[in-house]
C-alpha positions in Angstrom: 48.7 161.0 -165.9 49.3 159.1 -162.7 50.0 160.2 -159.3 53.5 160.0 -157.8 54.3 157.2 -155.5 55.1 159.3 -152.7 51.2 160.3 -152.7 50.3 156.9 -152.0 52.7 156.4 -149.4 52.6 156.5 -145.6 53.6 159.6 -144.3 55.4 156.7 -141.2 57.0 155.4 -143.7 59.6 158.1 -145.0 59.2 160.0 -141.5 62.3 157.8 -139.9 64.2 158.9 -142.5 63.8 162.8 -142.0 64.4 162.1 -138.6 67.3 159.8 -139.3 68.9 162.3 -141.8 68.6 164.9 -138.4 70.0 163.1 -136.0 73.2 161.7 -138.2 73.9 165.9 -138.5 73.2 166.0 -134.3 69.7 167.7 -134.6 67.1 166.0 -132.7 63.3 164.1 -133.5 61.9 167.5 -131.7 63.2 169.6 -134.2 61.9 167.7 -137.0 58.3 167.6 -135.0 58.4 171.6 -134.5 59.4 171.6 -138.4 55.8 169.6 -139.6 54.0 171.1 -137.2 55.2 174.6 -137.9 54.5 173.8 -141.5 51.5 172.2 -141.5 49.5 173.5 -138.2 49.0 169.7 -136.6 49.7 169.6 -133.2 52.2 166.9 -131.8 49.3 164.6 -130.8 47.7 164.7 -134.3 51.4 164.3 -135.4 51.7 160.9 -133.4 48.0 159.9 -134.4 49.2 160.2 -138.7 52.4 158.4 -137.7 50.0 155.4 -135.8 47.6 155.5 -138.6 49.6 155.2 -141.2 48.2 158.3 -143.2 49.5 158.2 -147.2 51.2 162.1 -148.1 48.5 163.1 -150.1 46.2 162.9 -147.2 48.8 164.0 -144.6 48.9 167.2 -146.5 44.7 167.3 -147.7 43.9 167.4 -144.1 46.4 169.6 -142.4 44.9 172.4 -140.3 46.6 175.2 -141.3 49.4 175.1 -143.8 52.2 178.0 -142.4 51.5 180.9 -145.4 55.0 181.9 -144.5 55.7 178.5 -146.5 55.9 180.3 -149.7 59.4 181.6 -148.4 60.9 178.3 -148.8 63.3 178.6 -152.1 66.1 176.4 -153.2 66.3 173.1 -154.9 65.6 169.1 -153.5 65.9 166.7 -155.7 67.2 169.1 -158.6 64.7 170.7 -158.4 63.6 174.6 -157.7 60.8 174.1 -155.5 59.6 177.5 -155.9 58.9 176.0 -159.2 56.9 173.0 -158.7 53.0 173.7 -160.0 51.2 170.3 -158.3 50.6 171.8 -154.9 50.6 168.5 -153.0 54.6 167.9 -154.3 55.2 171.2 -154.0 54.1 170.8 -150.1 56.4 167.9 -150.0 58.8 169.3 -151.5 58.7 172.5 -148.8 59.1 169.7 -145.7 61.8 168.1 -147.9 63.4 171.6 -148.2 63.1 172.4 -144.3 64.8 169.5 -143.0 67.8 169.8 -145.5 68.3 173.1 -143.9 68.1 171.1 -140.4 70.8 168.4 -141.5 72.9 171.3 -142.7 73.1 173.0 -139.7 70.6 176.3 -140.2 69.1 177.7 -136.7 65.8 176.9 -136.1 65.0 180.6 -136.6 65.7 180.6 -139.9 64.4 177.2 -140.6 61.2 178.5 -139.9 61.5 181.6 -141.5 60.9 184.0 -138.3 
Protein backbone atom coordinates (compact mmCIF):
# COMPACT_ATOMS: atom_id res chain seq x y z
CA UNK A 1 0.00 0.00 0.00
CA UNK A 2 1.26 3.46 -0.74
CA UNK A 3 1.53 6.42 1.35
CA UNK A 4 -0.90 9.39 1.03
CA UNK A 5 0.23 12.41 -0.79
CA UNK A 6 -0.11 14.63 1.95
CA UNK A 7 2.86 12.62 3.67
CA UNK A 8 5.12 13.58 1.03
CA UNK A 9 4.17 17.08 1.02
CA UNK A 10 5.56 20.24 2.47
CA UNK A 11 4.15 21.08 5.56
CA UNK A 12 4.71 25.20 3.68
CA UNK A 13 2.91 24.16 1.22
CA UNK A 14 -0.72 23.60 2.72
CA UNK A 15 0.21 26.00 5.74
CA UNK A 16 -1.10 29.28 3.71
CA UNK A 17 -4.10 27.66 3.33
CA UNK A 18 -4.98 26.95 7.19
CA UNK A 19 -3.93 30.37 7.63
CA UNK A 20 -5.94 31.63 4.66
CA UNK A 21 -9.03 29.62 5.78
CA UNK A 22 -8.47 31.76 9.42
CA UNK A 23 -8.18 34.84 8.33
CA UNK A 24 -11.23 34.79 5.67
CA UNK A 25 -13.42 33.84 9.15
CA UNK A 26 -11.30 37.13 10.92
CA UNK A 27 -8.97 34.91 13.06
CA UNK A 28 -5.44 35.68 12.77
CA UNK A 29 -1.80 33.68 11.54
CA UNK A 30 -1.11 33.79 15.51
CA UNK A 31 -3.85 31.73 16.29
CA UNK A 32 -3.09 29.21 13.81
CA UNK A 33 0.82 29.33 15.23
CA UNK A 34 -0.50 28.80 18.95
CA UNK A 35 -2.81 25.91 17.40
CA UNK A 36 0.53 23.79 15.86
CA UNK A 37 2.47 24.56 18.51
CA UNK A 38 -0.05 23.76 21.16
CA UNK A 39 -0.42 20.49 19.24
CA UNK A 40 2.69 19.49 18.41
CA UNK A 41 5.18 21.10 21.20
CA UNK A 42 7.55 23.15 18.43
CA UNK A 43 8.19 26.44 19.47
CA UNK A 44 7.47 29.45 16.98
CA UNK A 45 11.15 29.48 15.89
CA UNK A 46 11.21 25.69 15.07
CA UNK A 47 7.74 26.63 13.47
CA UNK A 48 9.33 29.22 11.02
CA UNK A 49 12.53 26.91 10.58
CA UNK A 50 9.78 23.73 9.00
CA UNK A 51 8.06 26.45 7.06
CA UNK A 52 11.81 27.67 5.52
CA UNK A 53 12.85 24.15 5.09
CA UNK A 54 10.29 22.89 3.47
CA UNK A 55 9.70 19.81 5.88
CA UNK A 56 7.11 17.04 4.04
CA UNK A 57 3.95 16.09 6.93
CA UNK A 58 5.30 12.97 7.66
CA UNK A 59 8.37 14.45 9.02
CA UNK A 60 6.70 17.55 10.46
CA UNK A 61 4.83 15.23 12.64
CA UNK A 62 7.90 12.26 13.17
CA UNK A 63 9.97 14.96 14.70
CA UNK A 64 7.67 17.01 16.85
CA UNK A 65 8.77 17.49 20.46
CA UNK A 66 5.94 16.69 22.27
CA UNK A 67 2.66 15.88 20.70
CA UNK A 68 -0.26 17.68 23.22
CA UNK A 69 -1.77 14.13 24.90
CA UNK A 70 -4.81 16.31 25.44
CA UNK A 71 -5.00 15.69 21.49
CA UNK A 72 -6.90 12.58 21.91
CA UNK A 73 -9.91 15.01 22.83
CA UNK A 74 -10.18 16.14 19.45
CA UNK A 75 -13.60 14.30 18.00
CA UNK A 76 -15.71 15.20 14.98
CA UNK A 77 -15.42 14.61 11.37
CA UNK A 78 -12.84 16.41 8.39
CA UNK A 79 -13.07 15.29 5.29
CA UNK A 80 -16.14 12.87 6.21
CA UNK A 81 -14.41 11.47 8.21
CA UNK A 82 -14.51 10.64 12.26
CA UNK A 83 -11.13 11.38 13.19
CA UNK A 84 -11.43 9.64 16.39
CA UNK A 85 -11.56 6.89 13.96
CA UNK A 86 -8.56 7.04 11.81
CA UNK A 87 -5.96 4.04 12.79
CA UNK A 88 -2.59 5.45 10.66
CA UNK A 89 -1.28 7.75 13.40
CA UNK A 90 0.47 10.14 11.09
CA UNK A 91 -3.27 10.98 9.29
CA UNK A 92 -4.79 10.80 12.25
CA UNK A 93 -2.29 13.68 13.46
CA UNK A 94 -3.21 15.50 10.40
CA UNK A 95 -6.34 15.03 10.64
CA UNK A 96 -6.35 16.47 14.58
CA UNK A 97 -4.58 20.05 13.04
CA UNK A 98 -7.17 19.71 10.31
CA UNK A 99 -9.87 19.35 12.96
CA UNK A 100 -8.49 22.41 15.19
CA UNK A 101 -8.45 24.96 12.64
CA UNK A 102 -12.05 24.12 11.43
CA UNK A 103 -13.07 24.95 14.88
CA UNK A 104 -10.87 28.30 14.39
CA UNK A 105 -12.64 29.31 11.00
CA UNK A 106 -15.95 28.47 12.80
CA UNK A 107 -15.63 30.83 15.34
CA UNK A 108 -14.76 28.48 18.68
CA UNK A 109 -12.70 30.38 21.56
CA UNK A 110 -9.34 29.62 21.76
CA UNK A 111 -10.12 27.88 25.09
CA UNK A 112 -11.90 25.44 23.71
CA UNK A 113 -9.86 24.99 20.64
CA UNK A 114 -7.26 23.85 22.79
CA UNK A 115 -9.17 21.86 24.89
CA UNK A 116 -8.37 23.75 28.38
Amino acid sequence: MSKHKIYTMSFASVYPNYVNKAERKGRTKIEVDEIITWLTGYSQEELEAILEKQTNFETFFAEAPQMNPSRDLIKGVVCGVRVENIEEPTMREIRYLDKLIDELAKGKKMEKILRK
